[in-house]
N, C-alpha and C positions, 0 to 999 in steps of 0.2 A: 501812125497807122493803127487801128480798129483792126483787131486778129479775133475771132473766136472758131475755138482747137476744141472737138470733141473726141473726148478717148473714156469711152466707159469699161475697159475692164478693170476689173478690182488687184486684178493683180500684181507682183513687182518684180517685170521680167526686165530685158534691154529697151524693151517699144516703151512700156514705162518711163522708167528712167529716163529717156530721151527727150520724151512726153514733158519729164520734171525738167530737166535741164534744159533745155533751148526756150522754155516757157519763162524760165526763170530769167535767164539772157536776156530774152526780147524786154520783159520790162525791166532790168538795167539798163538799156539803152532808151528808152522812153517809148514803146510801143505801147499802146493800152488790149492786154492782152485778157481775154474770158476766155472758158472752160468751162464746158459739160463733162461733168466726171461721175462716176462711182459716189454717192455719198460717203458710203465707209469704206473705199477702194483707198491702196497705198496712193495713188497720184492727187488723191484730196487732201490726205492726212498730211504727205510732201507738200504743197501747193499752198495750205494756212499760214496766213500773214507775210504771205511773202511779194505781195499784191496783185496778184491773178486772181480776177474775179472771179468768184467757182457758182456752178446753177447745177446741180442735180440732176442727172436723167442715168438711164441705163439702157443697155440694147442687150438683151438675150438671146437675139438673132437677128439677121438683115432683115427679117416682117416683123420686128416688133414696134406696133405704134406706141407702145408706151414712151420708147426712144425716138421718137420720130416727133412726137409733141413736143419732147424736154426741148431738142434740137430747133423745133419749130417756136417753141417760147422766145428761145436765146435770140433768134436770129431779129424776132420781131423788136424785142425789147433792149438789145446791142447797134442793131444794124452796122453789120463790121464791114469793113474792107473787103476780106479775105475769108473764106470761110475751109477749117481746116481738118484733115484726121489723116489718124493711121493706124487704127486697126482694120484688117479688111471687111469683116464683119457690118460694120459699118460704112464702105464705100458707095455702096448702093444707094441708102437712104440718104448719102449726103451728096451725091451726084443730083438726085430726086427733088433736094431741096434749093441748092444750089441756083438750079436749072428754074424752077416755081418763084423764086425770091430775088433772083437776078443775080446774085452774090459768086464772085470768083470763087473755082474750089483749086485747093492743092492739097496732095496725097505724099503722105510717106510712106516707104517700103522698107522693110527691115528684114520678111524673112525670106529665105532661101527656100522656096515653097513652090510646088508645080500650080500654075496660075490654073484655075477653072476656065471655060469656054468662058463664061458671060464676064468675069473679072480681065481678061485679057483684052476683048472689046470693050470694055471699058476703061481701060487701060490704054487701048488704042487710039480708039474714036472720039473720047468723049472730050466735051472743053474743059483741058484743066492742065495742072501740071503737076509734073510727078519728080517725085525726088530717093532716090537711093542714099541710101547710109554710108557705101562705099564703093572704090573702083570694080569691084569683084560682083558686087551684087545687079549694078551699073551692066555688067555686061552678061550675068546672068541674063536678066528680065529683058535685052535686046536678044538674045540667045533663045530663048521661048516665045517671041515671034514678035515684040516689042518694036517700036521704028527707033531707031538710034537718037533723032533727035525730041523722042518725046520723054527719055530718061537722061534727068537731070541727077550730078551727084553733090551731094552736100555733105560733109566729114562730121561723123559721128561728134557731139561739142561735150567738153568736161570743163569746170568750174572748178580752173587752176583751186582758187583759193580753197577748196573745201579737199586738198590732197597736199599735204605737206608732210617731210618727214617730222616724223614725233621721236626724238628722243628717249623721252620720258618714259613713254608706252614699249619702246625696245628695252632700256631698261629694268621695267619693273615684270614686264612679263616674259624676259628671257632667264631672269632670276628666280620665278616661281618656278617656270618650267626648268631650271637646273641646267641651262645651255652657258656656256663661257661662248666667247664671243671665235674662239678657236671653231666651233661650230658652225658649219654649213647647213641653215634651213632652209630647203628649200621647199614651196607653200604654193597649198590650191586653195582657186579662191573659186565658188561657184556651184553648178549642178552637179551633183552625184550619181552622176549617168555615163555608163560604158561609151556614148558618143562622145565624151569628151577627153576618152582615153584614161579616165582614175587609176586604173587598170595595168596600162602601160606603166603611168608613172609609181604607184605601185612597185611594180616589178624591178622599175628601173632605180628605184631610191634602194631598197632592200638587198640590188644588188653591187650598188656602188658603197652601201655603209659595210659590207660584208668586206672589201676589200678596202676602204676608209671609213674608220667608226666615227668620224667627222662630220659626215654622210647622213640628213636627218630629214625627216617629213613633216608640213604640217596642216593639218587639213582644216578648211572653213569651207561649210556652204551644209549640202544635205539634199537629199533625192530620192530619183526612182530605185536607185540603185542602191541605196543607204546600206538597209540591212547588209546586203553582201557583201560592201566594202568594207563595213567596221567588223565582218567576221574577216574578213579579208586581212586589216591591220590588227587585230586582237592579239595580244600576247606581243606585241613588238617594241617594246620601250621607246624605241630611235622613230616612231611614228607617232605623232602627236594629234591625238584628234577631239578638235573643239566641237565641229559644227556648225550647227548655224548663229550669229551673229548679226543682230540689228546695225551697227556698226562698223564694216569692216576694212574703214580707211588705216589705224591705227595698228594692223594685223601688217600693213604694206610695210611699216618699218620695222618689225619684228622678226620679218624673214629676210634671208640673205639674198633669194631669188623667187619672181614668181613663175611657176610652169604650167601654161597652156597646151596639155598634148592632145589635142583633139584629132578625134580617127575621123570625124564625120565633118562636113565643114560649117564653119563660123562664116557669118557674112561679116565679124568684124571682133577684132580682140577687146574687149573695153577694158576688161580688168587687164591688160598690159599697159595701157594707157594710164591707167589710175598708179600701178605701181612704177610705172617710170616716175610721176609726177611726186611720185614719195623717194624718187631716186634709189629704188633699187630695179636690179638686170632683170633679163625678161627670159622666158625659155620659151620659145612657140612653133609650134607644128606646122611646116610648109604647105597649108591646105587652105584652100577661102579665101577668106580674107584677113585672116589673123599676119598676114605678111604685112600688112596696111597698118598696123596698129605698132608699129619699132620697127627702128634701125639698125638692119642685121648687123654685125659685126663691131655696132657703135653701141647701140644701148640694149644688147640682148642677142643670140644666138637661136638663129632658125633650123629646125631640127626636122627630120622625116618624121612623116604621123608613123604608130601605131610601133616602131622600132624601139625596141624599150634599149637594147644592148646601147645604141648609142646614144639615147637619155642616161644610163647612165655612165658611158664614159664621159660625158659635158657633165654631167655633175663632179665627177672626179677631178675634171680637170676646172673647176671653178673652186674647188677645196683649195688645190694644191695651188693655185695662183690667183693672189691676193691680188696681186696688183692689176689685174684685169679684171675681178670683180669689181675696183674700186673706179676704172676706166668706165665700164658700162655702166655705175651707178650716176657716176657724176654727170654724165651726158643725156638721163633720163628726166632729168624736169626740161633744159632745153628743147625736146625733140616733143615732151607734151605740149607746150606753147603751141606750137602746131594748129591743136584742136583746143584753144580758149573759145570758152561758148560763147563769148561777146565779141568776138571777131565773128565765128561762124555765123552769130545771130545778125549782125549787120550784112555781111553776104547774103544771108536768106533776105534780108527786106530789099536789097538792093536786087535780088534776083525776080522777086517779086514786081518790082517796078518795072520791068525791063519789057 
């Protein structure tokens, strides 16, 4: 099957990455998949030599012809099967094309966004098929007036092989940072923004290392919020703050636990996902769809959002017993299988056929 997937933002958010990942799937399995992207945008710079054809174009808005040519080159010069996106930005013009060129369209949905009048009719009405990221979002967008069976769900896909524990990297960088392994880290990974609870968790490490100095932080990612949380952790030894990071599968075995406390909701946890698949426990906020992403009580503990007191007594009690940290850990690459991009990527062409 003949796929071409247009996603021109430059950016490296979760629609990205998924952009990268199931792109990447599809031709492991032998799809011949193109790509209109971003020239210098992170899903080109991902996407090089990994045999996704890439064709240049960008959309600055749903009226930009500039995007609407690149789109309209591909299509002539591919003639694909399937013609695909998900950013919404882009919906229109490739509805537009779709419809002019004869070419099936399928849409992805990733965020948890109040639909506009003419994105919702389009969404409704038009020939095509639509696909949610997860159960949650799935019944969001039936929820804001959607027809049940025009939202289809497809599970978020990771690429077992590129999340494995590293030794090594626990190791060499729990050494620098002066941590024995008697050490509880427990590590964000992600935006630096109050919706995701930093805040909370924050509060809730500071006050579970006050009553266990076992009890430690470690931050990767960086945001809106930056500034005020590194005054926020400033002067605190038992809080460890890197940042952002080009890399930060190797950070999943360096911490004891990952914690997702989000106040606002996720239509999906992906870094829980990522850090099972490196085998360590998960902390995640009963909101969204971060329920979707681990197996409560098997590979990680679900927590109320924005409740810091009992973030940290779960961190306390994750100190003080080893042997259920080592339960939860062990149980976290089985439960990522789950979501192999090459299984999900064959359900997509097989859903496609249908």
């Amino acid at each position: 099957m003949r796929l071409l997937w247009v996603g021109t933002n430059p950016g490296g958010g979760g629609t990205e990455t998924h952009f990268i990942t199931l792109s990447r799937a599809l031709v492991g399995i032998g799809a011949e998949v193109h790509a209109v992207v971003h020239p210098q945008g992170r899903i080109a710079t991902a996407l090089h030599g990994t045999g996704v054809v890439l064709h240049p174009g960008h959309f600055r808005n749903s009226a930009d012809p500039g995007g609407f040519r690149a789109v309209q080159r591909a299509l002539r010069s591919t003639r694909p099967d399937w013609l695909m996106g998900s950013f919404s930005k882009e919906y229109w013009p490739l509805a537009l094309l779709s419809r002019t060129q004869g070419v099936p369209l399928a849409l992805f949905r990733h965020m948890d966004l109040q639909l506009r009048p003419g994105t919702r009719w389009l969404l409704s009405r038009w020939p095509l098929r639509l696909f949610a990221i997860s159960h949650y979002l799935q019944q969001r967008l039936i929820a804001q007036g959607l027809p049940g069976e025009r939202v289809e769900m497809l599970p978020n896909p990771l690429v077992l092989a590129d999340y494995q524990r590293d030794h090594e990297a626990r190791r060499q960088w729990r050494g620098r940072l002066g941590l024995g392994e008697e050490v509880l880290l427990v590590g964000f990974v992600g935006a630096w923004h109050r919706g995701k609870g930093v805040f909370t968790l924050a509060d809730a490490i500071d006050a579970a290392h006050a009553r266990d100095a076992r009890v430690q932080g470690l931050w990767i990612g960086g945001g809106a919020h930056e500034t005020e949380l590194r005054a926020r952790l400033a002067d605190r030894p038992w809080q460890h703050v890197i940042g952002w990071q080009e890399r930060v599968t190797p950070w999943y075995s360096i911490m004891d636990a990952l914690a997702l406390p989000s106040i606002e909701p996720d239509t999906f946890g992906r870094v829980c996902l990522e850090a099972q698949a490196c085998a360590t426990p998960v902390l995640g906020a009963a909101m969204g769809g971060i329920p979707e992403s681990f197996a409560e009580g098997v590979t990680g503990l679900l927590l109320p959002p924005g409740d810091s007191d009992a973030w940290g007594d779960a961190l306390q009690r994750l100190a003080r017993d080893p042997t259920l940290r080592q339960q939860l850990a062990a149980a976290g690459p089985a439960y990522a299988e789950r979501f192999d991009a090459g299984a999900i990527a064959r359900d997509f062409l097989a859903a496609l056929g249908r």
